[in-house]
N, C-alpha and C positions, 0 to 999 in steps of 0.2 A: 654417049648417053651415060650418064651419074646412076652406078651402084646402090642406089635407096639402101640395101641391106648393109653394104661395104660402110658405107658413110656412117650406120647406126654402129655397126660393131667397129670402130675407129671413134665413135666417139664416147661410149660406152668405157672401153681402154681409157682415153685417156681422163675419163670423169673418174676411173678406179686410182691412176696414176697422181692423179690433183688432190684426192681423199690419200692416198698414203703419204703424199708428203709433206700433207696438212697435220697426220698423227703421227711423222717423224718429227714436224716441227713444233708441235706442243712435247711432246715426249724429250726432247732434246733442252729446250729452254729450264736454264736449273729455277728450283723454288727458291724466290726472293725469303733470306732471312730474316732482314731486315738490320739494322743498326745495333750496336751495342753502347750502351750509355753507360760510361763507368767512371768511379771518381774514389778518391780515397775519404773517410773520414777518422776524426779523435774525438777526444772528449776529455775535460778534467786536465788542463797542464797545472792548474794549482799552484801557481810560483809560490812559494816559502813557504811550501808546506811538505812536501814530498821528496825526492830526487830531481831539482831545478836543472841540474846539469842533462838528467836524461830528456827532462820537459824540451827542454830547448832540442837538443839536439833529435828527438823523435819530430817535434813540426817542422825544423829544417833538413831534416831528411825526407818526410814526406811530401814537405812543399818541391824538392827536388827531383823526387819521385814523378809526381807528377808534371811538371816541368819537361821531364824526358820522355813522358810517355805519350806516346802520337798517338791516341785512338782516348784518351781521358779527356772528361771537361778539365780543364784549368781553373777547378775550383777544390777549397779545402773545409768543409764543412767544420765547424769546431762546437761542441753542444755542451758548454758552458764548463761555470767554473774554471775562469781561467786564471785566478789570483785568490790569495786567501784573505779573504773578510777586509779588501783594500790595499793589504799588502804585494807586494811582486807585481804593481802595474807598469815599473820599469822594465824588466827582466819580457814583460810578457810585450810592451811596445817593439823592444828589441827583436821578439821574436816573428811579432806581425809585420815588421818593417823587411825581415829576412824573407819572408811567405812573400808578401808583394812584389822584391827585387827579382824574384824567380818568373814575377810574372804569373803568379798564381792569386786568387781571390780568396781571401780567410773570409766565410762567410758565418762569422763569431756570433755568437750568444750569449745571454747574461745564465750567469746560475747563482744558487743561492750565497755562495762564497764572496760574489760578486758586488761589492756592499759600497765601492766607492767609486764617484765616476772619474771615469777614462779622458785622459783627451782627444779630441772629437779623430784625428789624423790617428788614433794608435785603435782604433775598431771601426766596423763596415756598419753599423746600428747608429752612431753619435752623432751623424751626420748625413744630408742626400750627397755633398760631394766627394767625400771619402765611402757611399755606399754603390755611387754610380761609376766610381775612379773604374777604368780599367773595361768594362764591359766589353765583349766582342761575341756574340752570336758565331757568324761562320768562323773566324779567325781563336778563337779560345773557348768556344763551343757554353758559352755561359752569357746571358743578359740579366740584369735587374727587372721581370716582368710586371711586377709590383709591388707598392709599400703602404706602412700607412701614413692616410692624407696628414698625420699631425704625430709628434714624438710621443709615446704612450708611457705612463708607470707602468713598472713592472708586473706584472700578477693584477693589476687593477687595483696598485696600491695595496696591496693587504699579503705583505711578503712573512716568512714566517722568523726571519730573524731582523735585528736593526738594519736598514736599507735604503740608502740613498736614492736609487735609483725606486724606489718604493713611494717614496714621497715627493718625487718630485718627477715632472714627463720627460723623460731624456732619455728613449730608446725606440728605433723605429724597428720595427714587425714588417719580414719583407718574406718576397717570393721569388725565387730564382729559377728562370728556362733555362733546365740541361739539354746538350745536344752534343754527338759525337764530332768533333771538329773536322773529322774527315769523310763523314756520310750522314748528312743533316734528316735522316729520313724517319727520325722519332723525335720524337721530347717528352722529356719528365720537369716536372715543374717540384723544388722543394723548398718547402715553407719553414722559414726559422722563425720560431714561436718562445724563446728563451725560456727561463726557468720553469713554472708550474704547466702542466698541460691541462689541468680544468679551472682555468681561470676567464676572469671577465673581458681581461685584455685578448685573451686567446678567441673568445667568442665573437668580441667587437672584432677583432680583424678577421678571421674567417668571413665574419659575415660579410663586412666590406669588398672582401678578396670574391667572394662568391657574387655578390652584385654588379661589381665592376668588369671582372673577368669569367666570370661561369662559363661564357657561350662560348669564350675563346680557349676555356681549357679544355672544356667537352671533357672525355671521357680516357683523358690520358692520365698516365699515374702521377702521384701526388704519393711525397716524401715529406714526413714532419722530424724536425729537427728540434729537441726540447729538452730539459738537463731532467726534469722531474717527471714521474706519470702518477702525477697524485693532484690534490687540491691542496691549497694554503692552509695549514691545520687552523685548529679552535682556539681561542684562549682557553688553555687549560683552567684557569679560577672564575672563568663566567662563561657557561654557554650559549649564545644566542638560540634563541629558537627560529629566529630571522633570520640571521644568517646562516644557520644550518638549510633550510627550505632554499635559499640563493645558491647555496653548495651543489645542493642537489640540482638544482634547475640548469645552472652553469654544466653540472656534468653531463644529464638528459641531452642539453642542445648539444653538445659534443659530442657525443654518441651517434645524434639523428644524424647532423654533417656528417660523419666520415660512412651514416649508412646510405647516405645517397652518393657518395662519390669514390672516385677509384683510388682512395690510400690503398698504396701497397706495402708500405713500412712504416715505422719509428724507429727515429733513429735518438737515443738520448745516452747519458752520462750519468752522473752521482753516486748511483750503490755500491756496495761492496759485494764480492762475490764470498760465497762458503767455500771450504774456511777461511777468514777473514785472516790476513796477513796485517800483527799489531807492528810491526817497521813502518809499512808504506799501506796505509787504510786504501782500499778501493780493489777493483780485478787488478790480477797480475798474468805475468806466462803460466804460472802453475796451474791457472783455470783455463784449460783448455778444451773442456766438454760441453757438449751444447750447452744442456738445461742450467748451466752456472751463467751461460751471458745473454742465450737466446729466448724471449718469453718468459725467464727468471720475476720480471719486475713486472707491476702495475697490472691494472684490469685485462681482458679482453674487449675489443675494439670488431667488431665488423663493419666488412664497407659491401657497397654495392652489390657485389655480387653471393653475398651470405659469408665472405673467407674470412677469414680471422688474420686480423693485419701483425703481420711479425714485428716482433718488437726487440731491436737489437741494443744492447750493454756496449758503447765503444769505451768505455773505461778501461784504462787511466792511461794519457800520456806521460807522466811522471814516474811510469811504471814501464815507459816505451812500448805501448798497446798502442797498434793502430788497425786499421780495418779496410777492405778494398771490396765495394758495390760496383754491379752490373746490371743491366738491367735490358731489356729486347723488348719493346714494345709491339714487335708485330709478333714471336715467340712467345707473349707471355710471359720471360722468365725475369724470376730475380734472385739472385746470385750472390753470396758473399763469402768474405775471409776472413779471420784474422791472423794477424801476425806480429812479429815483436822485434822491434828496430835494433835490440841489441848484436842482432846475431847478424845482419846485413852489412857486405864489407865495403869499399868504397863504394859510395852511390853513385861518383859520375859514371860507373861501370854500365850499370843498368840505362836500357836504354831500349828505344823500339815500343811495339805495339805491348798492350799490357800482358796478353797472356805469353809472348817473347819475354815480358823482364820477370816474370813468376817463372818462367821456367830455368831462369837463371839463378834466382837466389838460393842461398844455400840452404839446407832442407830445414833446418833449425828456425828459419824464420818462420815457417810455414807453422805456425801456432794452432790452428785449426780449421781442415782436421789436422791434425798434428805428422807432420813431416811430409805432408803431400801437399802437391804443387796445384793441386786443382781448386775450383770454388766447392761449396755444396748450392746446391739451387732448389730452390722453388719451382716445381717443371714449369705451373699454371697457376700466376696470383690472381687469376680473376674466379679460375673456380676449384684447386686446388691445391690451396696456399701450403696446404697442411702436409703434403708428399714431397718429400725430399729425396734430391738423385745426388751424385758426385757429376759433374760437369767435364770429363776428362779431356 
């Protein structure tokens, strides 16, 4: 005859036994980080205007950079000014044909310098099959997710210097899915928006991009790429009272977008940092302190979640300034560097995962914070942007 009592206390055990290994096995399972999305960008090579020998050899070292680095999209953001006022579009074909052999994407922009057009094969804008060339999602961790439906003027035609591309539609406005090539588990979507950032062009494609793909981006981060954070100035000898009320309205909607949606940065080009170095106009290595690259330029911007979206200076390739973004989507975090190509010794040296080839370089490149191998980060862009840690 069956124990009643034996049977309860046997099974009492082993319901305490199934409960502890139930709280070893939550306890044991490590917390998903999630992906790191990271990509280098420039801004400003300027050909014939600056240091061309450095121009060059800074995007071919960082097109190389990346190239080598296994946990990078295989994209190289560039935020304009990339020849001066039409000149250097040899020198700068050269260096985009260099960027691609590697097997990297120059996802170029126009800036204001940018005054004559390109041919279609020497930029990722002057064409859909030089802007689709190359795309691979799992395999280079970048897609074209979208463009616009028809080639746009610049600024919506009303550029602030004489402008080809001003007057005539010959640049398409695009959107690119980042993803870490070796753990697809986030994406950042960023938008190259070329020269002025409150412009008509820049309105008309958001809104398009927001129509077409809104429900597909949801609520992931969103990177803008743009040389200027100002609007197309006035004619100084006639003021519209028109066109000032459009300035304004153009700038209003651009504000509301980024207040409903997850910008986490700006990334642009053109100014010069304090004090202004009269050899080679633009940042240099000597400005190596936040408030000279970080937040330096243009309004504040809030997005969605009340933050104040950072707004990074990667000025000046010409001056060998480049810059290296990270970014964790399930972390919250975003993360940046810069550094200065002179001081880095062979490149095919570097090699491996990104924070393996940072820890290689030699500390000189580490431009800021200056001499350290780490990022600074953002802990939390969704709710606070504004707290900065060292990333070690």
């Amino acid at each position: 005859m069956l124990d009643i009592h034996h049977l309860a206390r046997s099974g009492f055990i082993l319901a305490l036994l199934a409960l502890a290994l139930l709280i070893l096995a939550f306890c044991c399972v490590p917390v998903a980080q999630g992906a790191w999305i990271s990509f280098f960008a420039v801004s400003d090579p300027q050909f014939t205007f600056g240091n061309d020998r450095r121009a060059f050899r800074t995007l071919a070292d960082v097109a190389m950079l990346t190239k080598q680095c296994q946990d990078c999209s295989k994209v190289l953001p560039i935020a304009g000014d990339l020849t001066m006022d039409g000149h250097g579009k040899a020198l700068y074909a050269k260096a985009y044909q260099f960027i691609e052999q590697q097997g990297v994407k120059p996802l170029d922009g126009l800036g204001n310098h940018d005054t004559q057009f390109f041919s279609a094969d020497t930029t990722s804008f002057n064409g859909l099959s030089n802007l689709l060339k190359g795309e691979s999602l799992t395999q280079k961790g970048w897609n074209i997710f979208h463009f616009s439906k028809k080639m746009m003027k610049l600024d919506g035609g009303d550029c602030d210097i004489h402008n080809a591309y001003c007057q005539q539609a010959k640049a398409y406005y695009y959107t690119v899915r980042l993803q870490n090539p070796m753990d697809p588990s986030g994406e950042v979507f960023l938008v190259q928006l070329h020269n002025h950032l409150y412009s008509n062009s820049v309105i008309d494609y958001l809104t398009a991009l927001l129509k077409d793909k809104g429900d597909e981006i949801g609520q992931s981060p969103i990177i803008f790429v743009v040389h200027q954070l100002s609007e197309p100035p006035l004619e100084k000898k006639m003021i519209d009272r028109k066109k000032m009320s459009l300035q304004s309205t153009i700038k209003n909607r651009l504000i509301e977008w980024v207040r409903q949606r997850n910008v986490v940065a700006v990334i642009h080009g053109h100014y010069a940092c304090q004090p202004v170095d009269k050899q080679y106009y633009h940042c240099n290595a000597k400005h190596n302190e936040l408030l000279q690259t970080v937040n330096a330029q243009g309004d504040k911007l809030m997005n969605r979640y009340g933050a104040a979206v950072p707004r990074f200076n990667v000025s000046a390739a010409f001056n060998g300034i480049f810059w290296a973004f990270r970014i964790n989507t399930q972390t919250d975090q975003l993360c940046y560097k810069r550094m200065d190509q002179a001081y880095l010794d062979n490149v095919q040296d570097y090699r491996g995962k990104l924070d393996d080839m940072l820890a290689t370089f030699p500390p000189l490149v580490n431009n800021m914070p200056f001499k350290h191998s780490s990022f600074l980060c953002y802990e939390d862009f969704s709710t606070q942007k504004t707290r900065l840690t060292h990333n070690e």
